[in-house]
C-alpha positions as a Markdown table, in Angstrom:
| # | Residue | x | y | z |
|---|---|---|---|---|
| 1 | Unk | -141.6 | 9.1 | 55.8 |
| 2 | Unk | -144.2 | 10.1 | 53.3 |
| 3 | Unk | -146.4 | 13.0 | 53.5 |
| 4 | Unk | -149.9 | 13.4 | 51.2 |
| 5 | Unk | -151.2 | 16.4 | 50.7 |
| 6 | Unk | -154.8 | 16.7 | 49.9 |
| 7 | Unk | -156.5 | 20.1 | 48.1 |
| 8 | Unk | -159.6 | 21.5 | 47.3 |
| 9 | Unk | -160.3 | 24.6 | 45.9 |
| 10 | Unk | -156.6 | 25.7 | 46.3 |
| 11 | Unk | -156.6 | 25.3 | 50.0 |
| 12 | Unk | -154.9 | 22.4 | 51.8 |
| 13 | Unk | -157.8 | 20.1 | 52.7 |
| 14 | Unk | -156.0 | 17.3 | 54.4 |
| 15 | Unk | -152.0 | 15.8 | 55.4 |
| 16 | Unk | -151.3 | 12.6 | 56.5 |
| 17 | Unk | -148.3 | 11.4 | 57.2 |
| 18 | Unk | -147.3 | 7.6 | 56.1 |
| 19 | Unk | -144.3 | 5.3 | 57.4 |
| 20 | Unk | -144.9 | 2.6 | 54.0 |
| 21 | Unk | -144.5 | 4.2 | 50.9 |
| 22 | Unk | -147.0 | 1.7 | 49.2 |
| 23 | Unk | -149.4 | 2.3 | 51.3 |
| 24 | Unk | -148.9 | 5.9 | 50.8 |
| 25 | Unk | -149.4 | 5.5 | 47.2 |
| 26 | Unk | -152.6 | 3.7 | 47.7 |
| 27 | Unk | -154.0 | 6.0 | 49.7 |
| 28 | Unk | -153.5 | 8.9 | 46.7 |
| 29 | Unk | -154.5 | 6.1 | 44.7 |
| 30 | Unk | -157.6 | 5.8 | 46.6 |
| 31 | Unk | -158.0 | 9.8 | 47.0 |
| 32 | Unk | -157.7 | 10.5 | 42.8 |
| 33 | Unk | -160.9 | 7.9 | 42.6 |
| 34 | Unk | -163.3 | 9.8 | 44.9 |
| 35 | Unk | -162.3 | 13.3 | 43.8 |
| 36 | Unk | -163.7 | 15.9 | 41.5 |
| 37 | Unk | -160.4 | 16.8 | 39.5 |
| 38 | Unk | -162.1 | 20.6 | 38.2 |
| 39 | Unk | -161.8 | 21.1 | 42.4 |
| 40 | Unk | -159.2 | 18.8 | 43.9 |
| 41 | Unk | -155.3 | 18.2 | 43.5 |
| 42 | Unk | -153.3 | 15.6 | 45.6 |
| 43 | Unk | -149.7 | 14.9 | 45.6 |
| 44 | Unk | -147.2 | 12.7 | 47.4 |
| 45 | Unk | -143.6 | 13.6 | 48.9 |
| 46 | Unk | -140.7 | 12.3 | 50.7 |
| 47 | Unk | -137.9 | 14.1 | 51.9 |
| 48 | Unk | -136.5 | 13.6 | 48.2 |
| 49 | Unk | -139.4 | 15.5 | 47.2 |
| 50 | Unk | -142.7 | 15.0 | 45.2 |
| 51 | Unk | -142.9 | 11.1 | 44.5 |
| 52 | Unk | -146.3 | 11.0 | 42.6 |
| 53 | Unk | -149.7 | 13.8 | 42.0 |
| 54 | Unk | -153.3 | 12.8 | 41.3 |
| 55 | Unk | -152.5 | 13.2 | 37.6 |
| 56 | Unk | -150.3 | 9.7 | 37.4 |
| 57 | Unk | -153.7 | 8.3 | 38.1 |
| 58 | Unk | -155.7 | 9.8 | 35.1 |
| 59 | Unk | -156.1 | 9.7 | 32.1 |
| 60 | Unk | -156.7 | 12.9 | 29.6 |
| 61 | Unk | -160.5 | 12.3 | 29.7 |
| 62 | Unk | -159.5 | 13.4 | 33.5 |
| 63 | Unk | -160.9 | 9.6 | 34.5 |
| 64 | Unk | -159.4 | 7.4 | 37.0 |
| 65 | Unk | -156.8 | 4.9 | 36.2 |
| 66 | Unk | -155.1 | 2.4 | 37.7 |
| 67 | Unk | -151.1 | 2.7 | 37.8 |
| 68 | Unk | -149.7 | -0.3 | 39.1 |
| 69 | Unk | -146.1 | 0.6 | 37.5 |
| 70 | Unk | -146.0 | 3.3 | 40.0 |
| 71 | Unk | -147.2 | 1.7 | 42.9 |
| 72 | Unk | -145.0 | -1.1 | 42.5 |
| 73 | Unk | -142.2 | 1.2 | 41.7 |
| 74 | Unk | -142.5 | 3.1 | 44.6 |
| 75 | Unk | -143.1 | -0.4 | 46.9 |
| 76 | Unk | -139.5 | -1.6 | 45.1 |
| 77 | Unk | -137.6 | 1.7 | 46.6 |
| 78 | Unk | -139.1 | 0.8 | 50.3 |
| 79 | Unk | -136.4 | 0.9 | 52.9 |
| 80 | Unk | -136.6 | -1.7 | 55.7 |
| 81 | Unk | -137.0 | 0.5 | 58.6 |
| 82 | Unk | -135.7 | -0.8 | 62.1 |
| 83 | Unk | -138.4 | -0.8 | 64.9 |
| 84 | Unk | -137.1 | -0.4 | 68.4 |
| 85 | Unk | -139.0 | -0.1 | 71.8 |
| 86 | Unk | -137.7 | 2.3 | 73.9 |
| 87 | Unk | -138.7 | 3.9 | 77.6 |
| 88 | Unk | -139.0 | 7.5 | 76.8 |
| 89 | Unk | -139.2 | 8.4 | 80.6 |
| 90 | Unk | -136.2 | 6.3 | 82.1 |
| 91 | Unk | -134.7 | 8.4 | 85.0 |
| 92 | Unk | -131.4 | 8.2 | 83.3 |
| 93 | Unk | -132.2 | 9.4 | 80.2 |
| 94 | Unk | -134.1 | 7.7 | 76.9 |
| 95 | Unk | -133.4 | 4.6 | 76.9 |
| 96 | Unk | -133.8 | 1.3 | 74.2 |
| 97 | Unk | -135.8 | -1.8 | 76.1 |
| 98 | Unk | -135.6 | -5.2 | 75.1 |
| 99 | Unk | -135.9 | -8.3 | 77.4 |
| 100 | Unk | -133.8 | -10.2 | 75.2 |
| 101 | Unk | -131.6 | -9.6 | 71.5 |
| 102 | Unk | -132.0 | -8.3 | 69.1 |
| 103 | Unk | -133.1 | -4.9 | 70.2 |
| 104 | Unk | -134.1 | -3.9 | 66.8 |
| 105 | Unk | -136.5 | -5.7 | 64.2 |
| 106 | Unk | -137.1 | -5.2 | 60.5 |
| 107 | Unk | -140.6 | -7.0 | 60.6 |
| 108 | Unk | -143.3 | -4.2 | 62.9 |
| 109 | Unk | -145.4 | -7.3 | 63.5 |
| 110 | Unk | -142.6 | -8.7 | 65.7 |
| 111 | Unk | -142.2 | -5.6 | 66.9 |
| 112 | Unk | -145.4 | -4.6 | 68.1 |
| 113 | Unk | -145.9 | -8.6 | 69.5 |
| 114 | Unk | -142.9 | -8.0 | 71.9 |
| 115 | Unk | -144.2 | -4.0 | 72.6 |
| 116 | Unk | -147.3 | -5.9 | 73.8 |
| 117 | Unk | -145.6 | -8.1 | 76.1 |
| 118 | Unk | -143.3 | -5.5 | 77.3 |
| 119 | Unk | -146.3 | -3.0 | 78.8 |
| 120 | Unk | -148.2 | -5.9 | 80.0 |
| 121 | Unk | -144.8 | -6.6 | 82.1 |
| 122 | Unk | -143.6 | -3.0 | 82.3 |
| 123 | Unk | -146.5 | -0.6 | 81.5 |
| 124 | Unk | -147.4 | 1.4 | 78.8 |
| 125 | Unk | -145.0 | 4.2 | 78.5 |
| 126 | Unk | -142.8 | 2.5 | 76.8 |
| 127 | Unk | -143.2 | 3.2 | 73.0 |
| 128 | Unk | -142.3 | 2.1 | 69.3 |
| 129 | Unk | -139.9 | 4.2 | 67.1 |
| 130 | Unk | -138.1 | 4.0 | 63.7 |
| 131 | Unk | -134.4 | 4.5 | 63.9 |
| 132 | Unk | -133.2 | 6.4 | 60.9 |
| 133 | Unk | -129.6 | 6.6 | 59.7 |
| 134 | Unk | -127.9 | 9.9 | 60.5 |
| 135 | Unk | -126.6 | 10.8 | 57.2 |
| 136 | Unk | -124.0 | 14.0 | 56.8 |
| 137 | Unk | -122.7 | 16.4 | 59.4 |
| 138 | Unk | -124.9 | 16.7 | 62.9 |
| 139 | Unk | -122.1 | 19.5 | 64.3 |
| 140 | Unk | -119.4 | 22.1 | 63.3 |
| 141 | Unk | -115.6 | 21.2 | 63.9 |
| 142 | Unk | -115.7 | 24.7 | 66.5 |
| 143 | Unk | -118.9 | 23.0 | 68.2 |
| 144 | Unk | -117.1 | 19.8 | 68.8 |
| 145 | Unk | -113.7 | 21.1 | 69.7 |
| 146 | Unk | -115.7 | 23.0 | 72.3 |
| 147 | Unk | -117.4 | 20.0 | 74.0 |
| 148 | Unk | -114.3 | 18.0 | 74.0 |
| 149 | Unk | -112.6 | 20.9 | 75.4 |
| 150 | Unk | -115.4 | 21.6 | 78.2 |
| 151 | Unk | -115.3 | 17.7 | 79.2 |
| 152 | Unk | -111.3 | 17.3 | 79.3 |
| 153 | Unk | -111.8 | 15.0 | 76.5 |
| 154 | Unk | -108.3 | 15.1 | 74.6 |
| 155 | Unk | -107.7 | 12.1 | 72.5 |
| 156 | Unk | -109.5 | 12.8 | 69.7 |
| 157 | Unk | -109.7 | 11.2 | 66.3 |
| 158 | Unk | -112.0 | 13.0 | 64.2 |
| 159 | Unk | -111.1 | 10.8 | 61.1 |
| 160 | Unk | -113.8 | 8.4 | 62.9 |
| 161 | Unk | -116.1 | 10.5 | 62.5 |
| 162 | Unk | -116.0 | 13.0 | 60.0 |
| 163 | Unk | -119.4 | 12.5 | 57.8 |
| 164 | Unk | -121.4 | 13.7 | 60.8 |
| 165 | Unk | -118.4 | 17.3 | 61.3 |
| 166 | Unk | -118.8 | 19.5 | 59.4 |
């Protein structure tokens, strides 16, 4: 997820949030051409941190410029996001829905074609999320011990599952 944050005067003007990172770079794109740079700033971050500011798109004079180098950079570094349609309200819990496989899809337009069939069928709570890779330790060691200990769970093999224990 991308975030762009907008400023005029030295006060937060405007964040929008972006799921493409291209588009996300046009849109600062975009914002650098209308702006008056004596007044407004803009800049661009992930959760890595700042990708791009209004001054990759100009030049000393303070003009606009194009820079396709970094939009296609950025577009090159885009990480194919899973789409899933899930029924946030099930009685047993959140739940993934899919009539059929696969239950996840790279490609949102196939996505949001089988979301559209699934609420005319179902109705409209159920809704489209990104899954996103846990990455690194979720729980401490104590906090897990605890749980299995609380459930009578007692064959455990943490070795399975050690990048998310920390």
């Amino acid at each position: 997820m991308q975030v762009l944050i907008t400023i005029t005067k030295g006060i937060i003007n405007r964040v929008t949030f972006f799921e493409d990172p291209a588009i996300a770079v046009q849109a600062l794109s975009g914002y650098v051409k209308t702006m008056n740079p004596e007044n407004d700033d803009a800049a661009l971050y992930d959760s890595n941190g700042l990708i791009a500011n209004a001054k990759h798109f100009l030049a000393q004079n303070d003009k606009y410029r194009s820079n396709e180098t970094l939009i296609e950079d950025v577009s090159a570094k885009k990480e194919k996001a899973i789409y899933i349609i899930c029924n946030p309200t099930h009685h047993l819990g959140f739940m993934v829905a899919s009539p059929d496989d696969p239950v996840g899809f790279h490609d949102p337009l196939e996505a949001l074609a089988l979301l559209e069939t699934m609420r005319q069928d179902f109705g409209s709570h159920l809704k489209l999320y990104k899954a996103v890779a846990v990455e690194g330790p979720v729980v401490t060691k104590n906090e897990l011990e605890q749980y299995y200990k609380e459930n009578e769970i007692e064959d455990q093999a943490y070795s399975l599952i050690e990048e998310y224990v920390l």
